[in-house]
C-alpha positions in Angstrom: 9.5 -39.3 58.9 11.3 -40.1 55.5 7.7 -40.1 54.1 6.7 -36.5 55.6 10.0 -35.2 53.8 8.9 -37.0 50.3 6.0 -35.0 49.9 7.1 -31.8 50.1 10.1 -32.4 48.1 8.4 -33.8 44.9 5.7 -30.6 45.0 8.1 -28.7 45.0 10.0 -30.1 42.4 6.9 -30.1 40.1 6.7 -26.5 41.1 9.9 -25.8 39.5 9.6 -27.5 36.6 6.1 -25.6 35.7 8.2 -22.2 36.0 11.0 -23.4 34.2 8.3 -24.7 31.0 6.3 -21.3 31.3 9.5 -19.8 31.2 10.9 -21.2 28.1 7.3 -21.3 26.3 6.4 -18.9 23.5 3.2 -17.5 23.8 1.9 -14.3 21.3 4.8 -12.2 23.7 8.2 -14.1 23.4 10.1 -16.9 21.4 12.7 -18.5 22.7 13.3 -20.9 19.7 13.2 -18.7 16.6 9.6 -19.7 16.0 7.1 -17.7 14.0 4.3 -19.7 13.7 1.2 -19.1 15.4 0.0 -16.3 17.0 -1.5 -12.8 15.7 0.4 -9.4 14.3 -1.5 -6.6 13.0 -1.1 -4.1 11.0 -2.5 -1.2 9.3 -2.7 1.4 6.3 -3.3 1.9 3.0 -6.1 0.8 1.4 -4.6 0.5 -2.2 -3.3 -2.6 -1.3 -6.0 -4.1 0.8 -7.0 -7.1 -1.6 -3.4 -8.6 -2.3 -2.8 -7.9 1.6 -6.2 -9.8 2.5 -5.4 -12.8 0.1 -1.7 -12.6 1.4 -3.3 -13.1 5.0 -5.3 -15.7 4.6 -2.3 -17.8 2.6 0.3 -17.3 4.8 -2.4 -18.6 7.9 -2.8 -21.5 6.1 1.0 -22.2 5.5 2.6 -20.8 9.0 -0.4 -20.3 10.9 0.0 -17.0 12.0 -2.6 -14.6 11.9 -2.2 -11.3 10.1 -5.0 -8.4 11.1 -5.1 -5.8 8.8 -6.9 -2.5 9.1 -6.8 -0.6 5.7 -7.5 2.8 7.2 -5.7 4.4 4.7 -2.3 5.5 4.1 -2.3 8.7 6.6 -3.8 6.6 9.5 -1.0 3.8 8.7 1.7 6.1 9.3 0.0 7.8 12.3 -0.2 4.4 14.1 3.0 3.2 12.8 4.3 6.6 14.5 2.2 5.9 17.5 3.9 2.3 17.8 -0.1 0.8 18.1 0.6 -1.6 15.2 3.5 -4.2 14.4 3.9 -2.8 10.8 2.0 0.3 8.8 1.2 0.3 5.5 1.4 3.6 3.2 0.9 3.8 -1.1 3.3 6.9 -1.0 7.0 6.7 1.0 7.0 8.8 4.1 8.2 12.5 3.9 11.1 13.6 5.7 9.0 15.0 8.4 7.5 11.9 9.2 10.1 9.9 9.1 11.5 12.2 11.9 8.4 12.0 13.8 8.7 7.5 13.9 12.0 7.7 14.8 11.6 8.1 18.4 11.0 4.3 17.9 13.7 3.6 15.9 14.9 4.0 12.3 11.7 2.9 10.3 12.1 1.0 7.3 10.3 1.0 4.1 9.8 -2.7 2.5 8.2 -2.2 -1.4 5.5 -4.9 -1.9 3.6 -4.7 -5.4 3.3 -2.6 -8.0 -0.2 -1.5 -8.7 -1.7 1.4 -11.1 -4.2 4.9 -10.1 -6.6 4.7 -12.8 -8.8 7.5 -14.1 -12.1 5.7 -13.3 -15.3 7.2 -15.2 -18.8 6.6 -15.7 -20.5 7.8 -19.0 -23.3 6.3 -21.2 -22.3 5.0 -24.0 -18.2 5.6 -23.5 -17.6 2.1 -22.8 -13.8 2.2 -23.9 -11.2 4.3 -25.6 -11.0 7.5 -23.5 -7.8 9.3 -23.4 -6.3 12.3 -21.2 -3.2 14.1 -20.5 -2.5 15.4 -16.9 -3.3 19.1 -17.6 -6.8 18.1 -19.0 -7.1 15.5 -16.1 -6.2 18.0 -13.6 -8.8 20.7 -15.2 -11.1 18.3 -14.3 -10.3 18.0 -11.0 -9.9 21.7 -10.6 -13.3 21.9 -11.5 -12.5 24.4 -14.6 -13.9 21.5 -17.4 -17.2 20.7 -16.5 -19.0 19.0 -19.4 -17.7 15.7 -20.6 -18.3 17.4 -24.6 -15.5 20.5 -23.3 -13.3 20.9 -26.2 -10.2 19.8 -24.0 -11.4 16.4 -23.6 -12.9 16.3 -27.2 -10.1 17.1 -29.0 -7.9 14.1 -27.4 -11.0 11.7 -28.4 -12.1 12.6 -31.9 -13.2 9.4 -32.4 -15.8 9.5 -29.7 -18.5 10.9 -29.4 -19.0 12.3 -26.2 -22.3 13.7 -24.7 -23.4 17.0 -23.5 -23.2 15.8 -19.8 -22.2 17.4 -16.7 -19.1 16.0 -15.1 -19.3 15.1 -11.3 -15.8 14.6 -10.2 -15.4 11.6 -6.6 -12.3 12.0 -4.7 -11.0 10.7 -1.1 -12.3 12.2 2.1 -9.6 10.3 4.0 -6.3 10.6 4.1 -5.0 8.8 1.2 -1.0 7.4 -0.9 -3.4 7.1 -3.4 -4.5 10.8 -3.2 -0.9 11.6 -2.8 0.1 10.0 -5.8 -2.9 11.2 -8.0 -1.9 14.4 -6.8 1.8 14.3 -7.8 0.5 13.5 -11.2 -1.6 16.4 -12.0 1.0 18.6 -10.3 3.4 17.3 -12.5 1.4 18.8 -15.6 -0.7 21.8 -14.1 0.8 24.6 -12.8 -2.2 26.3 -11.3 -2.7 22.5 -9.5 0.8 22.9 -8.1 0.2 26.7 -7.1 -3.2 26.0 -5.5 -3.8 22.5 -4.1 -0.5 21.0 -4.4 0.2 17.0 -3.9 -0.2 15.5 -0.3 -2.3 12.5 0.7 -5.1 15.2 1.7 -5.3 18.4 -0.1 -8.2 20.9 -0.1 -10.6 19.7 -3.1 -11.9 22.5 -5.2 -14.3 21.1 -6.6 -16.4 17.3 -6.7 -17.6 14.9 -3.9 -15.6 13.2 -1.0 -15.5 9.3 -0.1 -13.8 7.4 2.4 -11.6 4.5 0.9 -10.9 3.6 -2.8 -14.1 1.5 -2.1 -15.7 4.7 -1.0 -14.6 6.3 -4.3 -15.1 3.4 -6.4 -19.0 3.0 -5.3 -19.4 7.2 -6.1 -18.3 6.6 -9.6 -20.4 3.4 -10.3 -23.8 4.9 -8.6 -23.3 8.4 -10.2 -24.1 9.0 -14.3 -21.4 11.4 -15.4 -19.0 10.3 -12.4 -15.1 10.4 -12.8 -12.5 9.5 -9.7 -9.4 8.1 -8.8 -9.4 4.6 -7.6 -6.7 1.8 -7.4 -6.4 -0.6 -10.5 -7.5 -3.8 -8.5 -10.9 -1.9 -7.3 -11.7 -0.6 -10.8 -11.6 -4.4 -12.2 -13.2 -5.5 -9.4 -16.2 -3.1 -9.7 -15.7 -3.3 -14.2 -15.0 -0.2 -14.5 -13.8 1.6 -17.3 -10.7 3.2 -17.3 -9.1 6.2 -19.5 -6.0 5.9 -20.9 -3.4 8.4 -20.1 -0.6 9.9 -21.5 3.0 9.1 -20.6 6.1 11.1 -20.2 7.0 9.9 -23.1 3.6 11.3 -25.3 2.0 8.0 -25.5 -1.4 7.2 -24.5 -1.2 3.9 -22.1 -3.9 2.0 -20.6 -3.5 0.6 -16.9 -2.2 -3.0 -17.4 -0.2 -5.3 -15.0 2.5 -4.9 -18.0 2.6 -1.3 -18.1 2.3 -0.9 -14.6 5.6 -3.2 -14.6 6.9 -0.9 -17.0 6.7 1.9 -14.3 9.2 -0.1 -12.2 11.8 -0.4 -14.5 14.6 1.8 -15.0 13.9 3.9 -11.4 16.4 5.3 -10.0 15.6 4.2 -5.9 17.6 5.6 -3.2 19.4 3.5 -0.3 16.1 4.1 1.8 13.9 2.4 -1.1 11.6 6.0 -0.8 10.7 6.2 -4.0 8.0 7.3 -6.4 7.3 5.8 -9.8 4.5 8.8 -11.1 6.1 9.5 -14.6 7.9 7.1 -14.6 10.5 7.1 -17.6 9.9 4.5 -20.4 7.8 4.5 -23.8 5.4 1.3 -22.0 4.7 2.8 -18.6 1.8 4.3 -17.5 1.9 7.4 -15.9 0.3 6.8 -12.4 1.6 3.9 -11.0 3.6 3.0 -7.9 4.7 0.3 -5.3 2.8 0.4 -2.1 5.2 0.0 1.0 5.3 -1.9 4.6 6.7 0.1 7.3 8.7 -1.9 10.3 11.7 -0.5 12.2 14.9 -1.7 11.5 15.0 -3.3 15.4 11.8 -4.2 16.0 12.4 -5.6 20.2 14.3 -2.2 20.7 11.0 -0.3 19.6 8.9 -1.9 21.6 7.9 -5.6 20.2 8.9 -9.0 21.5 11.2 -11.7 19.6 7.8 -13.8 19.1 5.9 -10.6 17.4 9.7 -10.0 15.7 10.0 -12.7 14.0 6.3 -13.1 12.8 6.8 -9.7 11.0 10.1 -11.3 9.4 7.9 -13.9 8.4 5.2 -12.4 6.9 7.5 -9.9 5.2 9.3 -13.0 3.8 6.1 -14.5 2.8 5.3 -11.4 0.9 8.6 -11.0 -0.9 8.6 -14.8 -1.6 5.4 -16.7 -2.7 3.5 -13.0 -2.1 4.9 -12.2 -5.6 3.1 -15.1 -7.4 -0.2 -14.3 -6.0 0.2 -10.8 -6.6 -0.7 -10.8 -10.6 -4.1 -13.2 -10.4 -5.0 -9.7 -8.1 -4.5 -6.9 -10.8 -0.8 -5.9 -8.8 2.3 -6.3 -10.6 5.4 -7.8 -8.8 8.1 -6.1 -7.6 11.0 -5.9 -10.7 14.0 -7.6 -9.8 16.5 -5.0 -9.0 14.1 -3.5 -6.1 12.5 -7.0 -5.0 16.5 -7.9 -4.4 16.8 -4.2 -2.4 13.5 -5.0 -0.4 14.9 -8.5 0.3 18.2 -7.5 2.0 16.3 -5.0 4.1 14.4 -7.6 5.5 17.3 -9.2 5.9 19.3 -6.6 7.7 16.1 -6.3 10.7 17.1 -7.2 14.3 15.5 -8.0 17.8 18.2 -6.3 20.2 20.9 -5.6 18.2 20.7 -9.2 16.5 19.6 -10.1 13.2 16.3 -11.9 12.5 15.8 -15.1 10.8 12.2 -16.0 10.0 10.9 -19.8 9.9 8.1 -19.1 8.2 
């Protein structure tokens, strides 16, 4: 009899124990131990940022092991899905407007977390112009506007008199997508053409008057190099990538500055940023900065398990946030993206600090 009564007793025993373990276990949905390691988060956005964010991923996989899938579908589809709570963090070049910010927050309060600082170059193609170009935002933006159409127009000549610029027809490339860095490029020439302003205005997609459309800084950066006569906008790290040249542009302050890590750092001094870190560094202030450059942003909520996540997924994000204010900021400059200057890496920090999983505050282990 005693042995009919073991049986029984030690199944279900073992029974237990198995719920108790699967319990307690973290999987890609729960962590009960403050682990991040492992498992998958994904994200998606801008694609400014794409090659520092795709080195980023594949370092931070080696040291934690977690893996980080990122879409760069460009900064208006980051938002969108960052609204739509389909991703664990969105990515956007330019900071969300009021409007959208309203829209996420039936998730929660979302939070903006700078990453690099990287550069909008004037990217052209023309025989023989190998270096040396210069332009101002109202010649830049006549360009765009379609109203300067050879690259010998007296606008362009008389801000290169050293060069010697051919009779050629000017065939401007801009994003078909929506785009930061369209919004950014945007913001520039609005800055210094009032008929731009008046009649196409800044916004990450804006009715083109004139040129050809491509998806993706890639997009844009494979128009100019296949096109004789070609001028875009593309993100610094794609123009090195593809050798292109680059014009340099004049600054606020009347000086002529070509993209560079340094003067893109330049941009990021001196900003004044607001307690919600949405800020812009087009024109920026400063004798060294150039003129189009920005930090590119994460987007998380500030309670992450309230909007939807789990503590595992939670504290990945932490991680890889972590990883990207930490030893992110070393590897940023071998990729053509300038770190974050101090006074808003230490901002950035403590607002990845501050983010919680049900009301409590987040400590990655990564």
């Amino acid at each position: 009899m005693r042995s009919r009564l073991l049986f029984p007793l030690v199944a279900l025993l073992a029974a237990v124990t198995f719920v108790v373990a699967a319990c307690g276990s973290d999987d890609s949905s729960g962590n009960q131990g403050g682990s991040a390691s492992g498992g998958t988060i994904s994200g998606a956005g801008a694609t400014f940022p794409q090659p520092v964010y795709d080195e980023w991923a594949s370092r931070f996989k080696d040291e934690v092991g977690t893996t980080v899938n990122y879409n760069a579908i460009g900064s208006g589809g980051g938002i969108a899905q960052f609204t739509e709570n389909t991703v664990d963090f969105g990515a956007t070049d330019s900071a969300m407007d009021d409007d959208e910010v309203k829209a996420a927050e039936k998730n929660g309060q979302p939070i903006h977390i700078p990453t690099v600082f990287g550069a909008v170059t004037i990217a052209y193609n023309v025989s023989g112009i190998d270096k040396g170009l210069k332009l101002d935002g109202g010649t830049a933006a006549d360009i765009f506007l379609g109203k300067v159409k050879k690259w010998s127009d007296q606008a362009i000549s008389s801000l290169n008199p050293d060069l010697k610029l051919p009779d050629e027809d000017i065939t401007v490339v801009h994003r078909s997508d929506e785009s930061g860095t369209t919004a950014l490029f945007t913001t520039f020439l609005s800055d210094y053409s009032p008929q731009w302003k008046s009649e196409v205005g800044a916004d990450k997609a804006v009715k083109w008057p004139t040129g050809t459309g491509a998806k993706g800084n890639n997009g844009v950066a494979g128009g100019i190099k296949q096109t004789e006569g070609a001028i875009g906008y593309v993100e610094q790290a794609y123009a090195l990538q593809n050798d292109f040249t680059t014009a340099d542009v004049k600054n606020k302050s009347g000086n002529f500055i070509p993209p560079s890590l340094e003067s893109t750092s330049a941009a990021g001094e001196d900003l004044e940023v607001p307690g919600d870190l949405r800020f812009s560094a087009i024109n920026a202030p400063g004798p060294k900065a150039y003129p189009i450059a920005s930090a590119t942003f994460m987007l998380v909520y500030r309670d992450m398990c309230k909007a939807g996540k789990s503590d595992g997924t939670a504290q990945r994000v932490v991680s890889w946030l972590d990883y990207a204010l930490g030893n992110g900021q070393d590897v940023a400059g071998e990729l053509q993206y300038a770190p974050l200057p101090a006074g808003i890496h230490d901002k950035a920090q403590a607002e990845v600090d501050g983010l919680k999983c049900n009301g409590q505050t987040l400590k990655a282990s990564g």
